[in-house]
KOLLUM-466814 format. One record per residue: residue in one letter; z, y, x of N, C-alpha, C in turn; residue number from 1. Coordinates in Angstrom, 3 decimals. Layout:
["A",[Z,Y,X],[Z,Y,X],[Z,Y,X],NUM]
...
END
This chain:
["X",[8.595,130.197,205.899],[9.742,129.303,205.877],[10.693,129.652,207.014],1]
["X",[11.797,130.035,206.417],[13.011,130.278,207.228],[13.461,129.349,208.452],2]
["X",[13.803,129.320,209.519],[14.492,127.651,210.157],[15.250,128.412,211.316],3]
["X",[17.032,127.844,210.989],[17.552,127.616,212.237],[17.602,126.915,213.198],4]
["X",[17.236,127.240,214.472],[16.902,126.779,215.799],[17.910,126.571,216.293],5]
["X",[18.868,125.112,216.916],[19.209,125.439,217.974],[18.639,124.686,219.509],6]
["X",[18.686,125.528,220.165],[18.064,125.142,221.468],[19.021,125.789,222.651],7]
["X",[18.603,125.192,223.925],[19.770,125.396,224.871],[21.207,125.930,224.844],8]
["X",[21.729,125.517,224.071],[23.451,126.128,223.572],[22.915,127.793,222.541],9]
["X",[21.998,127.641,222.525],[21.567,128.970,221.635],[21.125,128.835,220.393],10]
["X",[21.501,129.262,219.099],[21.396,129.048,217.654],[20.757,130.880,217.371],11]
["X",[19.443,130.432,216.624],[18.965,131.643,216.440],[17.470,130.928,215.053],12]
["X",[17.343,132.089,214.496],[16.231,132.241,213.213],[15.104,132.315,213.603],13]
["X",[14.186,131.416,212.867],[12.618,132.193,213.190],[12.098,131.510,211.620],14]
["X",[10.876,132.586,211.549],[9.713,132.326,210.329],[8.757,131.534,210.788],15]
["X",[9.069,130.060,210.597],[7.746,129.403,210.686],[6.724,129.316,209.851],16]
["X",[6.175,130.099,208.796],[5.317,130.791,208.118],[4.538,131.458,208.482],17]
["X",[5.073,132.223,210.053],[4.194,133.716,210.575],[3.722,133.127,211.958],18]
["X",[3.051,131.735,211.944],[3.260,131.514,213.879],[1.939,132.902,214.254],19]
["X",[2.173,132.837,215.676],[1.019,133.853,216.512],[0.435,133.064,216.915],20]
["X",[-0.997,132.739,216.335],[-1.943,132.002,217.529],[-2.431,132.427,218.646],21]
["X",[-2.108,132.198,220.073],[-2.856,133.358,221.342],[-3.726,132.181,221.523],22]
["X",[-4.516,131.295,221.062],[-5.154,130.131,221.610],[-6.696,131.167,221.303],23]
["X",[-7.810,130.655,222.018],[-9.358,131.191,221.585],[-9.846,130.263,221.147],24]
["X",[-10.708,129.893,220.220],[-11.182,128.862,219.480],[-12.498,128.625,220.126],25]
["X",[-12.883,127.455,220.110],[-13.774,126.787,220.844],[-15.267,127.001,219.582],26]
["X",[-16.536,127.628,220.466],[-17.787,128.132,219.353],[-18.800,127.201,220.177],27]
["X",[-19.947,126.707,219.507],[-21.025,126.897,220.257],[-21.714,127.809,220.080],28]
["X",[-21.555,129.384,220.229],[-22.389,130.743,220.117],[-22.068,131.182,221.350],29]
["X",[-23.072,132.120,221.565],[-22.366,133.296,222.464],[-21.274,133.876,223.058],30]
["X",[-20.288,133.695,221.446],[-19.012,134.603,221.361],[-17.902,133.397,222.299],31]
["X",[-18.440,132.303,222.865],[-17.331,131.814,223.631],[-17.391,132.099,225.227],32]
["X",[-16.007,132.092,225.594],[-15.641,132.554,226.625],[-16.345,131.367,227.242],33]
["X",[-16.439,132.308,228.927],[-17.265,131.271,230.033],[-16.970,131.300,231.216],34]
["X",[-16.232,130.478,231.781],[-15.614,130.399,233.351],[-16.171,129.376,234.259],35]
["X",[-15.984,129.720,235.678],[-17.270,128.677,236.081],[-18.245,128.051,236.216],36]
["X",[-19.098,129.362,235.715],[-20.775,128.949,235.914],[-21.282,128.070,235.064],37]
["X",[-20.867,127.483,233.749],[-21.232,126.779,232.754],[-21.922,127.143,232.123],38]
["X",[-22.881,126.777,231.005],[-23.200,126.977,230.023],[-22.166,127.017,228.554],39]
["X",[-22.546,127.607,227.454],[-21.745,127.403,226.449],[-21.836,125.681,225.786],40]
["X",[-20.824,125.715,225.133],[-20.041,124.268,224.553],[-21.177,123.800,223.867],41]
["X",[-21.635,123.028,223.674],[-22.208,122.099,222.557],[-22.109,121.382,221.309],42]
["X",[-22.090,121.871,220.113],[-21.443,121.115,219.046],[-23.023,120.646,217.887],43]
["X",[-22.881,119.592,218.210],[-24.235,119.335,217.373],[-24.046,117.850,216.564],44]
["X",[-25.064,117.982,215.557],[-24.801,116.308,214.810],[-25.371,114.984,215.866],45]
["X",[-24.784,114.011,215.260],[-25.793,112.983,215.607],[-27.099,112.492,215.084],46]
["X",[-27.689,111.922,215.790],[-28.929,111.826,215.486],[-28.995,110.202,215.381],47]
["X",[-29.569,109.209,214.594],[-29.644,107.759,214.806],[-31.301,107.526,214.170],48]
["X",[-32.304,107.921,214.856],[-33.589,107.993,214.151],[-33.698,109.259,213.070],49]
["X",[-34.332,108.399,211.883],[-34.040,110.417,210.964],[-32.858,110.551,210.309],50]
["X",[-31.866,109.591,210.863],[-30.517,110.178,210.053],[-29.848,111.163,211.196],51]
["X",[-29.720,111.738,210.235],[-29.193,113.293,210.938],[-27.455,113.533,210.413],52]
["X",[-26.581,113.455,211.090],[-24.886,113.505,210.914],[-24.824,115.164,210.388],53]
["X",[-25.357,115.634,209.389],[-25.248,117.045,208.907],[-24.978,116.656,207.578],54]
["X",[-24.201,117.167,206.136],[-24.704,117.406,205.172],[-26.138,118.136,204.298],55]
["X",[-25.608,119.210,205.305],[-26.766,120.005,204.686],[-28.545,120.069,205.516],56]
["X",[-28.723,118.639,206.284],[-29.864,118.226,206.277],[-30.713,117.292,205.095],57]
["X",[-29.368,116.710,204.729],[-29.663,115.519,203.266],[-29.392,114.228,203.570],58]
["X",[-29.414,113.789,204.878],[-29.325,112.466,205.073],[-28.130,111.708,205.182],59]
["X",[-26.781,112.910,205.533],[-25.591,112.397,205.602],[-24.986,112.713,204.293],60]
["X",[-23.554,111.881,203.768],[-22.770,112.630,203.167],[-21.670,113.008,203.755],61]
["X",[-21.464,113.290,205.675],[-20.530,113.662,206.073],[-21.201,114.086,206.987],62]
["X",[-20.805,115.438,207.583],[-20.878,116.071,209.392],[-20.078,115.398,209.934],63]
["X",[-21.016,114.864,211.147],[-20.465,113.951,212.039],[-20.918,114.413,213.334],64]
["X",[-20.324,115.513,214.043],[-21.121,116.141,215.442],[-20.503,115.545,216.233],65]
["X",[-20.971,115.182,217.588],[-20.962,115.283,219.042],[-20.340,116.697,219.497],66]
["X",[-19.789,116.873,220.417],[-18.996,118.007,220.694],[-18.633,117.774,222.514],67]
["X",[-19.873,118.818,223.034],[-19.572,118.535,224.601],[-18.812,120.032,225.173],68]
["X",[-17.983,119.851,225.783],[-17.307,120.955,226.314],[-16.417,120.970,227.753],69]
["X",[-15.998,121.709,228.785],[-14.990,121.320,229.564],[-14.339,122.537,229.379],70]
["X",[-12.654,121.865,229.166],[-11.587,122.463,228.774],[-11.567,123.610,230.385],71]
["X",[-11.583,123.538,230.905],[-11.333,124.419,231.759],[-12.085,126.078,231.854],72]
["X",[-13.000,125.418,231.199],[-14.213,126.783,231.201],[-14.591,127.400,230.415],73]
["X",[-14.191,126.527,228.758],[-14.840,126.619,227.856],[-13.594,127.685,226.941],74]
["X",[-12.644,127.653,227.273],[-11.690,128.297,226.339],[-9.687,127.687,226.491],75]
["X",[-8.936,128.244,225.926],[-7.927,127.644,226.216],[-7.497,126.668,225.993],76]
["X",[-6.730,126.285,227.166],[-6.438,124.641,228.069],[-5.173,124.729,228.700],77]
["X",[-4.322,123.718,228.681],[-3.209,123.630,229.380],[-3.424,121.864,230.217],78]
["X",[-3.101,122.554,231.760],[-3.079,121.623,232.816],[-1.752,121.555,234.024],79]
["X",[-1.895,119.797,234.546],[-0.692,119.804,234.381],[-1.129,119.597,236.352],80]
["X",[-0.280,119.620,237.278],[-0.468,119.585,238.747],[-1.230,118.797,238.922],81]
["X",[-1.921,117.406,238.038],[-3.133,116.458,238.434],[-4.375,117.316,238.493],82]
["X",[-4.631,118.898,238.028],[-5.344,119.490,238.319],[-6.050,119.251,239.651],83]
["X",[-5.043,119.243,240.433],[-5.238,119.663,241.975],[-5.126,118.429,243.133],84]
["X",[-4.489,117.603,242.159],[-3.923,116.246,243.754],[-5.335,115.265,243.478],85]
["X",[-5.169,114.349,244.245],[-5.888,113.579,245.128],[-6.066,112.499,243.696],86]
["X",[-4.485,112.134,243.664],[-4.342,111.088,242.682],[-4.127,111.496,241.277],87]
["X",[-4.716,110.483,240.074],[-4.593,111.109,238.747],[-3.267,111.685,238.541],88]
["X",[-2.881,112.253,237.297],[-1.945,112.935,236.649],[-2.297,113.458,235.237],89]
["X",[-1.832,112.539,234.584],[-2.340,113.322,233.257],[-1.560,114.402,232.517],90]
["X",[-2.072,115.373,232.025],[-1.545,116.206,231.202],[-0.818,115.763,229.821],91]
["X",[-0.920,114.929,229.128],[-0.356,114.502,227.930],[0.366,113.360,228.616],92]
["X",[0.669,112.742,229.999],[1.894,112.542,230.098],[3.205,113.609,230.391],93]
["X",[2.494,114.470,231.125],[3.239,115.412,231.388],[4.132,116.320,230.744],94]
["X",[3.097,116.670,229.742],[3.918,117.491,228.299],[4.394,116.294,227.269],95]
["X",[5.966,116.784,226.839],[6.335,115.517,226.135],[7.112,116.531,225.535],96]
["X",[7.678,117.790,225.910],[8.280,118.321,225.017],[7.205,119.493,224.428],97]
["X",[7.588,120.006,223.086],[6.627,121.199,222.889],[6.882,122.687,222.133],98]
["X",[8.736,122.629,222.234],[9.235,124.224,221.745],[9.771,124.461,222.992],99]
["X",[9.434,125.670,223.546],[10.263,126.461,224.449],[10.512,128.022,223.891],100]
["X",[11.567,128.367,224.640],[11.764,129.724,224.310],[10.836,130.115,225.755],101]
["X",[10.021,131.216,225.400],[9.268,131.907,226.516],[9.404,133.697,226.194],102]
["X",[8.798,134.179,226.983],[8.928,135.840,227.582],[7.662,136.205,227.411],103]
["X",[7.014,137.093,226.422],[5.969,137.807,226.216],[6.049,139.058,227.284],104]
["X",[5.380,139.250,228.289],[4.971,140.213,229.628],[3.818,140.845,229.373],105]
["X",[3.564,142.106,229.244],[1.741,142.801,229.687],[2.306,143.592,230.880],106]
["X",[0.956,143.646,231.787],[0.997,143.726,233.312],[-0.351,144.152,233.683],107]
["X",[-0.354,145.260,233.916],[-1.418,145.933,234.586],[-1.802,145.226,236.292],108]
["X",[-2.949,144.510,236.254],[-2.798,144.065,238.231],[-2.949,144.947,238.768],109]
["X",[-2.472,144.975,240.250],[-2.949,146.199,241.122],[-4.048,145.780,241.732],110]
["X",[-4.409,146.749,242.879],[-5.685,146.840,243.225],[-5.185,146.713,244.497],111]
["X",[-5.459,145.110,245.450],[-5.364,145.420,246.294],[-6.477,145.017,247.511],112]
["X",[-7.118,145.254,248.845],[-8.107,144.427,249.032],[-9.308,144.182,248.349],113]
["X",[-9.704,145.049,247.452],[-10.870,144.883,246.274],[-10.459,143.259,245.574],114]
["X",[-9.064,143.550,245.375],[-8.691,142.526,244.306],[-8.342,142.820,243.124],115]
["X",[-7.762,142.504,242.042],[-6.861,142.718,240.907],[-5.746,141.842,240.595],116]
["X",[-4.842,141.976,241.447],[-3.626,141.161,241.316],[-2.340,141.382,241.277],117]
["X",[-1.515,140.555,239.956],[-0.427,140.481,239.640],[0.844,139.813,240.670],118]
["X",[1.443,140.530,240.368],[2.240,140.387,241.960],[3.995,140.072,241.970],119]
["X",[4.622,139.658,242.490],[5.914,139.154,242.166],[6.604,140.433,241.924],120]
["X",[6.474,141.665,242.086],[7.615,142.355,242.077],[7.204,143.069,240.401],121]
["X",[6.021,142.853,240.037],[5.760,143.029,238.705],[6.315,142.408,237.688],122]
["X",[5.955,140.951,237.980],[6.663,140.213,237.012],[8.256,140.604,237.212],123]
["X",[8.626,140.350,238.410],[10.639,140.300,238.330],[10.842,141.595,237.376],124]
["X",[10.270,142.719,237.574],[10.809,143.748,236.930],[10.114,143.755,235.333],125]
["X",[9.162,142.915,234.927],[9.006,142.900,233.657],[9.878,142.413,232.811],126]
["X",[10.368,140.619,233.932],[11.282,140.009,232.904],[12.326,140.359,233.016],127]
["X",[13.483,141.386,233.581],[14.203,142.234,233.898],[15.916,140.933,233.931],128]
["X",[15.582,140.343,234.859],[16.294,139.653,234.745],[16.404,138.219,234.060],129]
["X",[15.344,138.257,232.998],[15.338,136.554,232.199],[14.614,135.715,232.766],130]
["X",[15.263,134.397,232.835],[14.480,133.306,233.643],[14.541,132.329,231.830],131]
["X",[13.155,132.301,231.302],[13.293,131.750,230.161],[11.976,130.782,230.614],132]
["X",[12.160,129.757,229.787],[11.380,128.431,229.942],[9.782,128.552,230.172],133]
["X",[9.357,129.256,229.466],[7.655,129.780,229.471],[7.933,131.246,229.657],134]
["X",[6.519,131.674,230.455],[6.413,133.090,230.429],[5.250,133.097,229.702],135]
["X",[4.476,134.246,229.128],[3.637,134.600,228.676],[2.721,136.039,229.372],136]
["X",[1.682,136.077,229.984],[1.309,136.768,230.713],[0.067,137.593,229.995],137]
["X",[0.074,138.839,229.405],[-1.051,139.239,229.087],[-1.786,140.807,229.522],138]
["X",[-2.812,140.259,230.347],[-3.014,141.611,231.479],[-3.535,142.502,230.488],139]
["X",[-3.347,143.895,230.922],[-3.869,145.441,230.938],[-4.966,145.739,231.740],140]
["X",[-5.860,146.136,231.111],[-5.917,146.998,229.869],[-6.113,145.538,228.850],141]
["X",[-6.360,145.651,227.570],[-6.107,144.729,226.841],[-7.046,144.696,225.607],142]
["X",[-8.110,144.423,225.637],[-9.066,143.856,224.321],[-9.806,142.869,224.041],143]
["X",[-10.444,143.037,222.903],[-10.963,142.059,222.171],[-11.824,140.989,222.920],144]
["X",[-12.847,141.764,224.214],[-13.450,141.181,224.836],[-13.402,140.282,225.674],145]
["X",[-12.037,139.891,225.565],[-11.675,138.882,226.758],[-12.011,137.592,225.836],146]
["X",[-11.953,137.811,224.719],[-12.278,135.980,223.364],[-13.490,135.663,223.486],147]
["X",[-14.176,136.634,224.314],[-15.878,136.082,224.510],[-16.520,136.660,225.895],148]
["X",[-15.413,136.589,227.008],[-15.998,137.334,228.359],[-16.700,136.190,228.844],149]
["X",[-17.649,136.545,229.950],[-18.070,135.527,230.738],[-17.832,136.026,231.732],150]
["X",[-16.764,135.450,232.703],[-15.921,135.309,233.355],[-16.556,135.150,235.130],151]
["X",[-17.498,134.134,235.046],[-18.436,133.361,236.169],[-19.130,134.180,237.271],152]
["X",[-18.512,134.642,238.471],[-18.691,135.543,239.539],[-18.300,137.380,239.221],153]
["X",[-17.697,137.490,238.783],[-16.595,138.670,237.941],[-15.469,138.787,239.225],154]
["X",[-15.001,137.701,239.788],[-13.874,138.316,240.520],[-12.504,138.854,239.366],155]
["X",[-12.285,137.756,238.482],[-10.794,138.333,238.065],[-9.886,138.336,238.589],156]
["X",[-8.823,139.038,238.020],[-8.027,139.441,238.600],[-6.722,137.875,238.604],157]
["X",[-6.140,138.092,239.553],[-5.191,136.669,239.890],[-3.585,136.835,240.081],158]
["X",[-3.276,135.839,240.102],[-1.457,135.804,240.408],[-1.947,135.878,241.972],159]
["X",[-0.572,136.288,242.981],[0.005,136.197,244.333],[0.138,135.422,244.275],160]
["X",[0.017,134.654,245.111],[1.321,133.369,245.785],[2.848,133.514,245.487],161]
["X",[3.313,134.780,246.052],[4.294,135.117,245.780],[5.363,135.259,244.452],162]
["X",[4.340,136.085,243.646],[4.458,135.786,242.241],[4.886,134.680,242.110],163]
["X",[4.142,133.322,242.075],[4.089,131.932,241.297],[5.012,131.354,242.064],164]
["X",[5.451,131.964,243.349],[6.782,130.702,244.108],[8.035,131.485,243.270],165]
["X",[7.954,132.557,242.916],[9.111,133.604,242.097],[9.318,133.045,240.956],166]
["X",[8.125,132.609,240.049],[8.280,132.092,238.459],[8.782,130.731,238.763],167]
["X",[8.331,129.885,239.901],[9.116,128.853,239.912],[10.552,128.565,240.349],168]
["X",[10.572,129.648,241.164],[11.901,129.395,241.661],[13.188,129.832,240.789],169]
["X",[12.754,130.639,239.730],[13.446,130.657,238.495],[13.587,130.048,237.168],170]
["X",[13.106,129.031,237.635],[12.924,127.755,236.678],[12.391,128.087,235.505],171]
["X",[11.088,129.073,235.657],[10.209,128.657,234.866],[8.990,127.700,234.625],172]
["X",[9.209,126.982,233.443],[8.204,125.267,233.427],[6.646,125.836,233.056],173]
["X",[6.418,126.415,232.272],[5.353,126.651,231.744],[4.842,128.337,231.794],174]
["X",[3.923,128.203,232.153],[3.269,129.408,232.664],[1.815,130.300,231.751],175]
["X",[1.787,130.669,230.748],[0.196,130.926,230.311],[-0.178,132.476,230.603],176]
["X",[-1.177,132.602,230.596],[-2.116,133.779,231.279],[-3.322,133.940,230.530],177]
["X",[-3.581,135.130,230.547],[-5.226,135.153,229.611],[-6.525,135.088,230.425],178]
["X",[-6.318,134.873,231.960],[-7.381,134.972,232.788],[-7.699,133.524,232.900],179]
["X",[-9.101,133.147,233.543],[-9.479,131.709,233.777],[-8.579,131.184,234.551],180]
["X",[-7.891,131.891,235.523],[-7.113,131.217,236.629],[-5.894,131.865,236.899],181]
["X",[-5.080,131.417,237.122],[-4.176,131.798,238.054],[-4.529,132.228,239.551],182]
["X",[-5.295,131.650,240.041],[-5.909,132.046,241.693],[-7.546,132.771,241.377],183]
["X",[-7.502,133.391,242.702],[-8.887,134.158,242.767],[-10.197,133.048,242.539],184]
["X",[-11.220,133.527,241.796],[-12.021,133.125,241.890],[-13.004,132.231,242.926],185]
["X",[-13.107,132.855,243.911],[-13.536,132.161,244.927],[-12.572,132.330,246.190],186]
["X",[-12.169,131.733,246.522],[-11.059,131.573,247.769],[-10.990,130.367,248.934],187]
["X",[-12.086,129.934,248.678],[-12.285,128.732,249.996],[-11.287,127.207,249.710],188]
["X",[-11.059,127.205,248.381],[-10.311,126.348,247.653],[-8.677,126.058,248.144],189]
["X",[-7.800,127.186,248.738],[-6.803,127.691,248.853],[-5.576,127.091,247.284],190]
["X",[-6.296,127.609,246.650],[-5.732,127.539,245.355],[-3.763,127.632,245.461],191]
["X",[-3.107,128.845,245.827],[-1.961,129.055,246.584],[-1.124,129.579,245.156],192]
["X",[-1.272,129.977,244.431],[-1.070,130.226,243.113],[-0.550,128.485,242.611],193]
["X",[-1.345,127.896,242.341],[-1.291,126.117,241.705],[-0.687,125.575,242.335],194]
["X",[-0.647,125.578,243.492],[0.389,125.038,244.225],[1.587,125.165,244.188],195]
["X",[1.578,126.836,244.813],[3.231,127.288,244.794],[3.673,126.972,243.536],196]
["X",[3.557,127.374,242.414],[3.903,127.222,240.996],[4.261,125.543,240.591],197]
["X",[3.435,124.504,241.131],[3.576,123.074,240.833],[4.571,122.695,241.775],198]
["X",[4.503,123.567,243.479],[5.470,123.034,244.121],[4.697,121.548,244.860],199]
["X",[2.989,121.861,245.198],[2.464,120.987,245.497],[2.481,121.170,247.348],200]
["X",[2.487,120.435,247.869],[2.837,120.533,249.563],[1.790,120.268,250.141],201]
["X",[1.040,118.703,249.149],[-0.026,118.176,249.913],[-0.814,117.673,249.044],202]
["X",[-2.166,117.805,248.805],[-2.906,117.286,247.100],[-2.850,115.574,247.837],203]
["X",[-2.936,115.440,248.467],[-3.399,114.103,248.948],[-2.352,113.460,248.820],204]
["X",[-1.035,113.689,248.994],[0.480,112.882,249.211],[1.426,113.654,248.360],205]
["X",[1.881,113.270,247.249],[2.107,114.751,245.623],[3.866,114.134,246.966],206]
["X",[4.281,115.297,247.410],[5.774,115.069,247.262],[6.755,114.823,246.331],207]
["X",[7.795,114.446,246.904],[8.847,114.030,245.794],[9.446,115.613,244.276],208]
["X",[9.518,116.263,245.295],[9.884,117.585,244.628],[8.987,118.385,243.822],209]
["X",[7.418,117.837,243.609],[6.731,118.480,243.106],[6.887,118.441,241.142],210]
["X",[6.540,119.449,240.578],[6.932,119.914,239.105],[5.924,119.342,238.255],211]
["X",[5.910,117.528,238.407],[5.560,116.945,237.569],[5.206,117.196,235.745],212]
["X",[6.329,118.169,235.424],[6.530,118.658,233.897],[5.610,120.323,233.366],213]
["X",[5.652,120.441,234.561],[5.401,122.190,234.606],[4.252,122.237,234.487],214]
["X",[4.007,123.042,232.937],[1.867,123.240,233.145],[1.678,124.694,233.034],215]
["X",[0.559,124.914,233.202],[-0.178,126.054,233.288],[-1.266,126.039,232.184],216]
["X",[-1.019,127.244,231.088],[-2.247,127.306,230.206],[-2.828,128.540,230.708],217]
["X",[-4.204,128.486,230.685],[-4.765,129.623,231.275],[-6.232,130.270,229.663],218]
["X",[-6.476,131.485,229.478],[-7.605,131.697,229.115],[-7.004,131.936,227.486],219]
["X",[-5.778,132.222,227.505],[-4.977,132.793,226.329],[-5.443,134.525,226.281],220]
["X",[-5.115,134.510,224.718],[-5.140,135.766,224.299],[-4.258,136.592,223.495],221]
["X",[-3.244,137.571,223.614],[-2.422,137.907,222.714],[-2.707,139.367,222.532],222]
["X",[-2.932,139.527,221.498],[-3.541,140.921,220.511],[-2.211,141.926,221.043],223]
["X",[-2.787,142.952,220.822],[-1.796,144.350,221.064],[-1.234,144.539,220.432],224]
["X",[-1.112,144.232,219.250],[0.165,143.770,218.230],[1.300,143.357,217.924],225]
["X",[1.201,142.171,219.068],[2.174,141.390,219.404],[2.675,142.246,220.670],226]
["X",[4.362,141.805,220.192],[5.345,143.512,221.172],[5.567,142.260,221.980],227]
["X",[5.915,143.132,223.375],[6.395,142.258,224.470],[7.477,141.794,224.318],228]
["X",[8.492,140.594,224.578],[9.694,140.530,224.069],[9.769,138.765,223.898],229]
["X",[10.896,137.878,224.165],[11.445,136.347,223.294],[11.028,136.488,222.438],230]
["X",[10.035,134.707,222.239],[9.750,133.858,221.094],[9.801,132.891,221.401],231]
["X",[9.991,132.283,220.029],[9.611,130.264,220.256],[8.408,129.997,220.571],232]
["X",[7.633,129.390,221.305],[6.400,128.817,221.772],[6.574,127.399,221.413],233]
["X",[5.128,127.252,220.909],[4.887,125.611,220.152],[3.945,125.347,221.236],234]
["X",[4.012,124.827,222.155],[2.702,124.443,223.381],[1.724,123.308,222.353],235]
["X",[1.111,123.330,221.559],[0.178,122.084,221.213],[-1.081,121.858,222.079],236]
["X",[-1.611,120.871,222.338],[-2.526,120.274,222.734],[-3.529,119.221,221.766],237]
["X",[-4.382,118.933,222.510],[-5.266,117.466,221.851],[-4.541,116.645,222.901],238]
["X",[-4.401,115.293,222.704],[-3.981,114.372,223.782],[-4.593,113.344,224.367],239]
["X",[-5.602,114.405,224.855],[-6.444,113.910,226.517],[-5.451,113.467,227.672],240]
["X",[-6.194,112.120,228.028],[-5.588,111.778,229.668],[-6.881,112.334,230.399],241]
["X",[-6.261,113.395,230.222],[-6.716,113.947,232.057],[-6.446,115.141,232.054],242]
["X",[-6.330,115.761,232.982],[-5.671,116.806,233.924],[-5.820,117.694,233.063],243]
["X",[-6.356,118.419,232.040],[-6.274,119.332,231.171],[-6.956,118.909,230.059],244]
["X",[-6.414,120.187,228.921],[-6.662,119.663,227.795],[-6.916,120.621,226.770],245]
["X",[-8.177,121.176,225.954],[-7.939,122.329,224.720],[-6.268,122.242,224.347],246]
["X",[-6.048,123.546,224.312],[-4.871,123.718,223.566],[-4.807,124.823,222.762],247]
["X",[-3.346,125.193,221.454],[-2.899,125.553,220.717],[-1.720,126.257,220.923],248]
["X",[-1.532,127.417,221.889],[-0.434,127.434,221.953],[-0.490,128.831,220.699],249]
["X",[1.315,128.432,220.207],[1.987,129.370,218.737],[2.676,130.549,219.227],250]
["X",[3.280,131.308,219.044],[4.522,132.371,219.368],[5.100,132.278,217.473],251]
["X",[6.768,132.166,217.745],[7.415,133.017,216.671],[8.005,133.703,217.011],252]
["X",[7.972,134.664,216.303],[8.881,135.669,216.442],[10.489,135.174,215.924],253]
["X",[11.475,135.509,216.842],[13.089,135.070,217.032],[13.466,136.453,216.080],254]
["X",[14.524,136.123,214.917],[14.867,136.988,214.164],[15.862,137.469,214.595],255]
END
């Protein structure tokens, strides 16, 4: 299905027929991704004595599972600066809008410090000038294995500081990445990436200026298929109050 868009003084085409899902789907197998020392997700029936919430045990005529998971670890999630402060913040207050035009980026990290990190002068010269609403971040080298890595004392690779005060200071709101984090893995809970990017000063006292609207989806995946380049982004979520949330994010391609 054909549809003209207009958005920020800009009138342009897209096929909403063809969206790109970069979201990873939530398994209880193996094949799900694992960040933070978790175990995999849990999806099982209920149990109420011998009634069993399965069809194909006999006792139900509907699957009715229990489903334990944390969005942060378990697969992709978009979170909003209550990540990090003192005081709540929910993510589904936060997101209220959900088309942006965003910037598809792949980015090899460098090596620095026995790190792997993406760095401000990478991004500026990827987006070669565009400050568009979402970026889209998908590191190099680039395969399949990231939809089922386990992630948990790996040392991935991370944004700078620098980087994330750069994406903000160009008024970009929304940020997604295919790694668990934006910040290094273990860092003495620094977390300088989430900050700079939210524009957080103090978790304990959220300043006035901090980017209440601005989230971060992390633990995305976009196939090698998909060319670097502007699309419409559909940010969907489930609408959890609390600080993050499984999400859905779309790409169309802009005709």
């Amino acid at each position: 299905m054909q549809a003209t868009i207009q958005h920020q003084n800009q009138t342009f085409e897209v096929n909403l027929s063809n969206p790109i899902d970069i979201s990873i789907p939530l398994t209880n197998t193996d094949k799900n991704p694992i960040a933070w020392y978790l175990e995999k997700p849990v999806i099982e029936p209920v149990c109420f004595g011998d009634w069993i919430g399965k069809v194909s045990e006999g006792s139900s005529s509907t699957n009715f599972n229990n489903i334990f998971f944390n969005p942060h670890g378990h697969g992709t999630h978009t979170e909003c600066l209550g990540h990090i402060t003192r005081d709540f913040y929910s993510v589904n207050q936060s997101l209220k809008q959900f088309f942006f035009l965003a910037e598809l980026i792949s980015i090899a990290p460098e090596w620095q410090a026995e790190d792997w990190v993406i760095t401000k002068n990478q991004i500026e010269k990827a987006l070669k000038g565009n400050s568009p609403e979402a970026i889209v971040i998908r590191t190099l080298p680039n395969d399949s294995q990231k939809t089922h890595m386990k992630y948990s004392n790996t040392n991935p690779a991370y944004l700078e500081e620098a980087a994330a005060i750069f994406i903000r200071e160009i008024g970009i709101q929304h940020l997604l990445i295919d790694l668990p984090s934006v910040d290094k893995e273990h860092d003495d809970g620094k977390l300088l990436a989430h900050k700079a990017f939210w524009n957080v000063k103090d978790v304990n006292q959220l300043n006035e200026d901090a980017r209440m609207n601005a989230t971060i989806t992390e633990l995305i995946f976009v196939s090698d298929e998909v060319a670097d380049g502007s699309y419409l982004l559909n940010l969907q979520m489930a609408p959890f109050e609390n600080d993050a949330s499984p999400s859905k994010p779309l790409l169309f391609e802009i005709q």
